[in-house]
KOLLUM-861283 format. One record per residue (C-alpha): residue in one letter; residue number from 1; x, y, z. Coordinates in steps of 0.5 Angstrom, whole numbers. Each point is the difference from the previous one (the first is absolute). Last residue first. Layout:
# KOLLUM-861283
   res     n       X       Y       Z
     A   NUM       X       Y       Z
...
END
This chain:
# KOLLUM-861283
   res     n       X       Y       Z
     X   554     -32     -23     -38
     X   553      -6       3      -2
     X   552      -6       3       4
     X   551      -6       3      -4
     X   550      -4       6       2
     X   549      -7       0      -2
     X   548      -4       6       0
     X   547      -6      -1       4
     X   546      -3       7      -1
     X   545       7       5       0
     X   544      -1       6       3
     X   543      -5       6      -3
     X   542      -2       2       7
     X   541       0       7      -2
     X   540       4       3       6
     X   539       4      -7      -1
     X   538       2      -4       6
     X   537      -5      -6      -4
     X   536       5      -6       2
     X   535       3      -1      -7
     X   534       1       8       0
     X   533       3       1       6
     X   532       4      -6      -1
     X   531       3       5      -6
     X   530       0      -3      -8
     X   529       5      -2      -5
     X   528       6       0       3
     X   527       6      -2      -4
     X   526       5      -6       0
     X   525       6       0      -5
     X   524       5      -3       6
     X   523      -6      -5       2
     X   522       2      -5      -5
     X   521       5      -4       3
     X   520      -4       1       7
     X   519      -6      -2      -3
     X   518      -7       5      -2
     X   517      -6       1       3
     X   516      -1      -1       8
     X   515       7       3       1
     X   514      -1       5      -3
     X   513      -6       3       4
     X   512       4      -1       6
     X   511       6       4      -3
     X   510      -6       5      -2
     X   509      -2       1       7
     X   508       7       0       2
     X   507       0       5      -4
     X   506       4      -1      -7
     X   505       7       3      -3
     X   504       5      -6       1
     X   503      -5      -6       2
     X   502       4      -5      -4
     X   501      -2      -7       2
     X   500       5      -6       5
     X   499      -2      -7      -2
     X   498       4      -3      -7
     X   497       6       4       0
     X   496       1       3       7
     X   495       0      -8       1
     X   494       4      -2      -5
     X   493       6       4       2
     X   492      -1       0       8
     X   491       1      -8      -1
     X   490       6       1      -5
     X   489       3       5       6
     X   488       0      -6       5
     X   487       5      -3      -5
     X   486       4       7       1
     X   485       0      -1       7
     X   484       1      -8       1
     X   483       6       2      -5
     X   482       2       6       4
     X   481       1      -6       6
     X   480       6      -1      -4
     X   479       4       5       4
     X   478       1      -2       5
     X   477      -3      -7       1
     X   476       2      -2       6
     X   475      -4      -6       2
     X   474       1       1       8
     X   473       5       2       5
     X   472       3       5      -5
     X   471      -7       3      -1
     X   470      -3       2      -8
     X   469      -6      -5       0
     X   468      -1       0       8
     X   467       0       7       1
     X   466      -5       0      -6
     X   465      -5      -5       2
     X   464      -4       5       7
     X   463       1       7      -4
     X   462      -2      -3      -7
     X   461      -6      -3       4
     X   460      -2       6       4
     X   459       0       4      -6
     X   458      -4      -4      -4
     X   457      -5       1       7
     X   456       1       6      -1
     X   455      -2       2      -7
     X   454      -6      -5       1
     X   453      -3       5       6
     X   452       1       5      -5
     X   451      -4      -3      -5
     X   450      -5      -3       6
     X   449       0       8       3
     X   448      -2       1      -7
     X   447      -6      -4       0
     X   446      -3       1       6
     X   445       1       8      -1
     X   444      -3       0      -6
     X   443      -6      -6       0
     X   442      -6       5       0
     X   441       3       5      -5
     X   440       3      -5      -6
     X   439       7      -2       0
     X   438       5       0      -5
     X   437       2       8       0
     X   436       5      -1       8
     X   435       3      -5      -2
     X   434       2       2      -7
     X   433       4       6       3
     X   432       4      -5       6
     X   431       2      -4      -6
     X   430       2       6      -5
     X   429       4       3       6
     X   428       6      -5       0
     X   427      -1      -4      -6
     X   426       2       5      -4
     X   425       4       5       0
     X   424       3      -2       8
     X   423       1      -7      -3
     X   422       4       3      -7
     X   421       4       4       4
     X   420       2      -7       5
     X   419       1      -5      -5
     X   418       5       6      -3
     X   417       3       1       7
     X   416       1      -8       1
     X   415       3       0      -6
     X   414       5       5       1
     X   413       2      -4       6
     X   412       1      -5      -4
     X   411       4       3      -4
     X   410       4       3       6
     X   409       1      -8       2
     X   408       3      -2      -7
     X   407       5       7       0
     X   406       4      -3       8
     X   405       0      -7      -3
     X   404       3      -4       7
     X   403      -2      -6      -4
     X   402      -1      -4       6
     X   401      -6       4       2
     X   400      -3      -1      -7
     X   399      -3       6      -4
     X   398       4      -3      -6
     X   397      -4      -5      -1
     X   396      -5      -3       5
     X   395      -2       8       2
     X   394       1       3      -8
     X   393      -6      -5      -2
     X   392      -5       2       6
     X   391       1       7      -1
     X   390      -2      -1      -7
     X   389      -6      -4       1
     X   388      -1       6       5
     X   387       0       5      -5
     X   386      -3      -4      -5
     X   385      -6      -1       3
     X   384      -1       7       4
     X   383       0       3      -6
     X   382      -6      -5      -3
     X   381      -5       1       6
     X   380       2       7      -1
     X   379      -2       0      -6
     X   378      -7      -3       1
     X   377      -1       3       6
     X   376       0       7      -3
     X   375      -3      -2      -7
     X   374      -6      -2       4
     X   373      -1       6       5
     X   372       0       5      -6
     X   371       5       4      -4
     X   370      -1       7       2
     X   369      -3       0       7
     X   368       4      -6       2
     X   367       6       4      -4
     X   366       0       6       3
     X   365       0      -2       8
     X   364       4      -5      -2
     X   363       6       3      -1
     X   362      -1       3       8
     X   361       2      -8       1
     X   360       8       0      -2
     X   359       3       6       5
     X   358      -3      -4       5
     X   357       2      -7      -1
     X   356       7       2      -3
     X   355       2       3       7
     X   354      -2      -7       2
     X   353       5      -3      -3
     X   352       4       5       2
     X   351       0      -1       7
     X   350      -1      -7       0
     X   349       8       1      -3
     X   348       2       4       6
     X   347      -3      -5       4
     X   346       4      -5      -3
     X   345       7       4       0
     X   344       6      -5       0
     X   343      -3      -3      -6
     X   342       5      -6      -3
     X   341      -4      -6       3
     X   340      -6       0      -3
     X   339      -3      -2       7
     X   338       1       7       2
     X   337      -6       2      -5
     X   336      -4      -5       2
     X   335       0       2       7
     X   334       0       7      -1
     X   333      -6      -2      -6
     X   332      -5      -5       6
     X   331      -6       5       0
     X   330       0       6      -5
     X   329       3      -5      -6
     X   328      -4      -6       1
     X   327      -5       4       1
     X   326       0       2      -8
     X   325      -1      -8      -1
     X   324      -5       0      -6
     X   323      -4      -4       5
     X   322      -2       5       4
     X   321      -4       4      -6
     X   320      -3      -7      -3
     X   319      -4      -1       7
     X   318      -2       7       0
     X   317      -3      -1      -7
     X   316      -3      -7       2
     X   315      -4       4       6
     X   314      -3       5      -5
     X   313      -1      -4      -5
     X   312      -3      -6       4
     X   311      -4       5       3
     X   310      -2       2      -6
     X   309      -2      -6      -3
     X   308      -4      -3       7
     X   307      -4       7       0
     X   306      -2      -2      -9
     X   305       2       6      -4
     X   304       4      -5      -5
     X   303      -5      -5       0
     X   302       3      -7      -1
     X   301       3      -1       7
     X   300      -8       1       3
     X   299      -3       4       5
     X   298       0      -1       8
     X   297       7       1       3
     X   296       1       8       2
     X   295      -7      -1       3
     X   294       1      -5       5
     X   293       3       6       4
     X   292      -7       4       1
     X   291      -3      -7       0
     X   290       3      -1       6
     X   289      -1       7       3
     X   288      -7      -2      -2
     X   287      -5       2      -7
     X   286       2       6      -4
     X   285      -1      -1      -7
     X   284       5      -2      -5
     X   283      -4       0      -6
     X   282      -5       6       0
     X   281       5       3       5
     X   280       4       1      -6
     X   279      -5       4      -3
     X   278      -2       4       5
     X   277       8       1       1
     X   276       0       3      -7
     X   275      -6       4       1
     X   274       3       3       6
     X   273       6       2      -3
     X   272      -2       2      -6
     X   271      -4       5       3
     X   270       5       3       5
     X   269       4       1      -7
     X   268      -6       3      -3
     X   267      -1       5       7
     X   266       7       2       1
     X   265       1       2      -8
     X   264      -7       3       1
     X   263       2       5       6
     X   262      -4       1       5
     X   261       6      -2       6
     X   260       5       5      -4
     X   259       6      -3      -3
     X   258       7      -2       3
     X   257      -1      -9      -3
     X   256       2      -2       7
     X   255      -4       5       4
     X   254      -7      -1      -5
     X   253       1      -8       1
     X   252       0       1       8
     X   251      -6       5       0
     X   250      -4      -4      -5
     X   249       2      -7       4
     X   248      -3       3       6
     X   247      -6       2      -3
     X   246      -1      -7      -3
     X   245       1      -4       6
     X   244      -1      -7      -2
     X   243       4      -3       3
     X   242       4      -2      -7
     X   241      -2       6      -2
     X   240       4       4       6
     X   239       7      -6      -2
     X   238      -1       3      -7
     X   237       0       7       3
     X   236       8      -2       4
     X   235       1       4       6
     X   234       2       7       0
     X   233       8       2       2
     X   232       1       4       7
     X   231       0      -6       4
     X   230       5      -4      -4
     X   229       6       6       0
     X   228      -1      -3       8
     X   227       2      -8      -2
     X   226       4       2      -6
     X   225       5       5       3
     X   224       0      -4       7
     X   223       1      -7      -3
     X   222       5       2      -5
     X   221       4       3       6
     X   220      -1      -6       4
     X   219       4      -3      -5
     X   218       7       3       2
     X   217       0      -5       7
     X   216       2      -6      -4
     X   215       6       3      -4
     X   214       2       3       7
     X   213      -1      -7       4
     X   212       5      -4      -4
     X   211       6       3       0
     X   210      -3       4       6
     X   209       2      -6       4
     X   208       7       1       0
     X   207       6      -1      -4
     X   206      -2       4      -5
     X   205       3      -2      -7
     X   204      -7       0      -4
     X   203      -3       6       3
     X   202       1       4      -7
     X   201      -1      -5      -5
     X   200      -6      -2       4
     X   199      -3       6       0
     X   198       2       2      -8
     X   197      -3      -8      -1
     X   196      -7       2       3
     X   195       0       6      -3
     X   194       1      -4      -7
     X   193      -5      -4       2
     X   192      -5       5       2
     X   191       1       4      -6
     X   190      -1      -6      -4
     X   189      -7      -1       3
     X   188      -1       7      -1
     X   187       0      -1      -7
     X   186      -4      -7       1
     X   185      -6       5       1
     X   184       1       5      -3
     X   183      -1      -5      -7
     X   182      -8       1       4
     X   181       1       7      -3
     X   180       3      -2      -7
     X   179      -5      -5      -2
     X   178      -6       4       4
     X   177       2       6      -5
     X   176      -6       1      -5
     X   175      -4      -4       4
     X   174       1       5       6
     X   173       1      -3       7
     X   172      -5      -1       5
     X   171      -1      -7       2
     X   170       6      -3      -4
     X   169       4       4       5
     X   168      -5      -3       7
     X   167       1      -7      -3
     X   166       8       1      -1
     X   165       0       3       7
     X   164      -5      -5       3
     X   163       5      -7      -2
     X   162       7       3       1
     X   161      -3       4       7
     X   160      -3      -5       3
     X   159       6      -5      -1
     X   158       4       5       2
     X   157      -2      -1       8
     X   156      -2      -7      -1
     X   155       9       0      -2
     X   154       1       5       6
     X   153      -4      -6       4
     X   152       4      -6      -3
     X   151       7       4       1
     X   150      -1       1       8
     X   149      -2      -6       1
     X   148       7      -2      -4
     X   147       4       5       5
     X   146      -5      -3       6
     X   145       2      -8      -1
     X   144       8       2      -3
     X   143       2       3       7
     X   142       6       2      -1
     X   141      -1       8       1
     X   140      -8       1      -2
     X   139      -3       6       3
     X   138       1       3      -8
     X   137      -3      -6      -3
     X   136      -7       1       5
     X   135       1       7      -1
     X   134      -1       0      -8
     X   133      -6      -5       1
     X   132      -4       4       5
     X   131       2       6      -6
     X   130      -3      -4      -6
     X   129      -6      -2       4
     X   128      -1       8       1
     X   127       1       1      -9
     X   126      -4      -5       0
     X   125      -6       3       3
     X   124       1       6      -4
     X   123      -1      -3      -6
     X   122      -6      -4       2
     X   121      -3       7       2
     X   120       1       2      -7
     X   119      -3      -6      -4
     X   118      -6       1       4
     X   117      -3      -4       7
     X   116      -4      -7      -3
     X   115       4       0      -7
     X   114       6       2       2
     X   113       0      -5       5
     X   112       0      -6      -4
     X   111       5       2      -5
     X   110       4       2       6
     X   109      -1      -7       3
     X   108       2      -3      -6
     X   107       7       4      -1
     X   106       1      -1       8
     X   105       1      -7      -1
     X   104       5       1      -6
     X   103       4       4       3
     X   102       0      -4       7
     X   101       3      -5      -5
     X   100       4       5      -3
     X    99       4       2       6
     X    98       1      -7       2
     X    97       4      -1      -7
     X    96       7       4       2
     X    95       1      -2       8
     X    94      -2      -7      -2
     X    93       4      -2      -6
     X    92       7       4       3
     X    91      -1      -5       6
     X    90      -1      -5      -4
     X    89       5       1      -4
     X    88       5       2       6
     X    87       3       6       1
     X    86       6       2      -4
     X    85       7       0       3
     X    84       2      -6      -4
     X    83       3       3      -6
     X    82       4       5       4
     X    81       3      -6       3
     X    80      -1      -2       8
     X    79       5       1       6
     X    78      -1       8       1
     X    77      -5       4      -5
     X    76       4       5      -6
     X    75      -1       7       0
     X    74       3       6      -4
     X    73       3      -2      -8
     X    72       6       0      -2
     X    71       0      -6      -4
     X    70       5      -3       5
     X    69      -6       1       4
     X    68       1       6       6
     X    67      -3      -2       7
     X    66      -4       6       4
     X    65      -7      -3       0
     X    64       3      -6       3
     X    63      -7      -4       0
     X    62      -2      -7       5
     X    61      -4      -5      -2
     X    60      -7       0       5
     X    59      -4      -2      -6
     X    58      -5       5       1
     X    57       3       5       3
     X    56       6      -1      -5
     X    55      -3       1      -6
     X    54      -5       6       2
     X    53       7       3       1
     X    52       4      -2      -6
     X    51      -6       3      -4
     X    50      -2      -6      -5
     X    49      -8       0       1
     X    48       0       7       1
     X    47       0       1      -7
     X    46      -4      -5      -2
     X    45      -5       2       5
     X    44       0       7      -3
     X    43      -2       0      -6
     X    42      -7      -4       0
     X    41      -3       6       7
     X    40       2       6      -5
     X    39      -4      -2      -5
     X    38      -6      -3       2
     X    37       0       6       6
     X    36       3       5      -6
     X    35      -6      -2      -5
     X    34      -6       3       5
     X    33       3       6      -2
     X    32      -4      -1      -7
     X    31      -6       3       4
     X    30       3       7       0
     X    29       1       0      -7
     X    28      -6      -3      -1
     X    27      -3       6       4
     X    26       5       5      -4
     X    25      -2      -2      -7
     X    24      -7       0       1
     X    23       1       7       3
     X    22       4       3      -6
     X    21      -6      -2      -4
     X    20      -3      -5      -6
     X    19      -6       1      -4
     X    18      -6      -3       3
     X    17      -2      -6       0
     X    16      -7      -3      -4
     X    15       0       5      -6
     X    14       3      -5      -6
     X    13      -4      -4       0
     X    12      -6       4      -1
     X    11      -6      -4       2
     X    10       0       6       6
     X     9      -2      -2       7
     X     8      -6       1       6
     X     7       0      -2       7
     X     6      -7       1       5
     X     5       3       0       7
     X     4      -4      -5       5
     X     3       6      -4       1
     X     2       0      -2      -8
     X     1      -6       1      -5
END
């Protein structure tokens, strides 16, 4: 019994979610565009941090748009260097990692929400944060306290958005192809940062405000598509069982899954969610608010199923996928790319290293669902960690400025797009897809919004220590800062290893399942032997499992 409605299911494990529709596709399809404020909001920030108008209103260091450099370029700033005319490190610093802060804040309360309000209106909800903040940056001319303002509410605004939306995807995605359409989501995320880039490359040499105001001011057409395509897209069914409105839940699940509302596809699946949640309340019962947060943290590091496990899971992966160094890359890569001394175009080579972000993260959409989460991280972990070794090789060698070594800066440059295509088929969407399979029901949105929130916070690091690790004016790696990337690696390597499960193939019920019986090295050969439907006596004969015994491993 569940909201007043009877709940029967199947014992077939194979019948607990019905085949897969066009309009499953569609919606999550529709839901991945949440992507674009992630994405669009890392690219242009670098970019605009180096356009000479930005510069100068912050600097107050004058440019001559009109000035031609013996190397034949336009533009050069008046009484200091070409290497000097950049913004401070902390300035730089500030600008950057204040958007990720207030992302990481808005990650958690937009888990919190999406469990008091529904995963759909808390979506919506950011998409209006987001658009206060945008204003806020757009009114702002000099005044750094009302442009970084204007950043922390825009990053609440798209910490929403990036928590609720890999929840909402997880929610209603097809098994068969919850890989590859939760992979939609971190496609879309390259997309926005490549039209982040393409917009800055375009306004890049205005000697007016619009330089930076127009990449600012095209967000608000990803607010208004997603905000209002939201209002015509059902809530998730999982967050109906949670609340306990099953009625409601059968409506919602029989849209998403393009069947009629008696159908047995709706009803078994319907079933199996509500005897999972039913079983999960059994251990992580609904007490306080407090207590609703607590959760995440209760149970043991030894047992592979255990709240605390997960949450280390989910939190440690988002972890392990910022320290990889990608947004080194998206954030500061013009102001790299200048420092190597011998690019005359570092937007343009952004602009390609972005390019092979987007045109290198649809692989995965194929190979998540072929391969597995595990193969992927790994191989990409150890992808990464020659690339970038290799980066930081050629740059205390050949690559050094000094050198004036033309062929060893296009090597790295070719190694930094390798590093980035084997990010973007790996760690890049297969992180955000094992969030959203680890965590059972009644601490979902919780704890996703911490896995999203870890995300953030890394985030926020790497943008506040990276401008000091790399600027002139401080300790000036350069290139030797892809040793600290490649070393950071080794970590993301042993974890996915040890820590992270294959769930390629399985309902989120049977993930929850699968965590309780086998260890992630082992989980890759893992089969379903029963339904919680049967387990919790959902079965029209009533011949669920007596007591059976499930045995936690490591």
């Amino acid at each position: 019994m569940a909201g007043g409605v009877v709940i029967t299911g199947t014992t077939d494990v194979g019948r607990v979610e019905a085949p897969v529709t066009f309009k499953a596709y569609m919606i999550c399809a529709f839901a991945a565009f949440g992507g674009i404020f992630f994405g669009y909001d890392t690219g242009w920030m670098g970019g605009v941090l180096a356009m000479p108008y930005f510069i100068t209103l912050y600097t107050g260091v004058p440019y001559d748009y009109n000035a031609v450099n013996a190397d034949g370029t336009i533009g050069a700033p008046i009484g200091v260097s070409k290497e000097a005319f950049v913004l401070p490190s902390a300035t730089q610093s500030l600008f950057t990692s204040i958007l990720s802060c207030g992302t990481f804040f808005g990650a958690l309360i937009g888990g919190d929400i999406a469990d008091f309000f529904g995963r759909r209106p808390t979506i919506i909800a950011g998409c209006f944060v987001f658009t206060v903040g945008c204003i806020l940056q757009i009114s702002s001319t000099n005044q750094e306290a009302l442009f970084v303002l204007g950043r922390l509410i825009a990053g609440c605004g798209v910490g929403f958005i990036s928590a609720v939306v890999i929840l909402y995807m997880s929610e209603i995605a097809p098994k068969k192809v919850r890989g590859a359409m939760v992979s939609g989501y971190q496609f879309c995320i390259t997309i926005g940062i490549l039209l982040a880039n393409c917009v800055v490359y375009g306004t890049q040499n205005r000697s007016d405000s619009g330089s930076y105001r127009i990449p600012i001011g095209v967000q608000f057409l990803w607010a208004i598509v997603l905000g209002t395509g939201l209002f015509f897209l059902p809530e998730s069914p999982r967050y109906f069982v949670k609340k306990g409105r099953i009625e409601e839940a059968a409506k919602a699940l029989a849209f998403v899954r393009g069947q009629p509302l008696e159908s047995d596809y709706v009803k078994d699946e319907l079933a199996e969610i509500v005897a999972n949640n039913e079983f999960e309340m059994q251990h992580i019962p609904e007490t306080s608010y407090v207590g609703s947060w607590t959760a995440c943290f209760k149970g043991s590091l030894s047992h592979g199923n255990s709240s605390l496990r997960r949450t280390i899971l989910g939190a440690g992966l988002q972890c392990m996928q910022q320290c990889t160094g990608i947004n080194f890359v998206f954030y500061f890569g013009p102001p790299f790319f200048k420092q190597l001394g011998t690019i005359s175009n570092p937007f343009l080579i952004s602009l390609i290293t972005t390019l092979v972000n987007v045109l290198s993260t649809p692989i995965s959409f194929y190979t998540i669902e072929k391969f597995g989460r595990r193969a992927l991280l790994i191989t990409g972990a150890i992808g990464m960690i020659v690339s970038q070794f290799i980066v930081g090789a050629i740059g205390v060698t050949q690559g050094r400025v000094e050198v004036h070594n033309t062929a060893a800066v296009q090597a790295m440059i070719a190694f930094i797009c390798i590093n980035i295509a084997f990010f973007a088929t790996t760690w890049g969407p297969t992180a955000w897809v094992v969030v959203g399979e680890v965590f059972p029901l009644p601490i979902r949105s919780r704890g996703v919004g911490i896995s999203t929130a870890s995300n953030w916070f890394w985030n926020t690091i790497i943008a506040v220590i990276t401008p000091y690790l790399v600027g002139g004016d401080e300790a000036n790696l350069g290139p030797r800062v892809f040793f600290l990337w490649g070393s950071l690696c080794c970590l993301s390597l042993t974890f996915a290893y040890f820590l992270v499960p294959e769930l390629k193939g399985l309902s989120l019920e049977q993930a929850d399942m699968c965590m309780q019986e086998v260890s992630p090295r082992h989980s890759a050969g893992w089969k379903p032997s029963h339904t919680y439907a049967a387990e919790m006596h959902h079965v029209e004969d009533d011949t669920g499992l007596v007591n059976e015994a499930v045995v936690e491993k490591v």
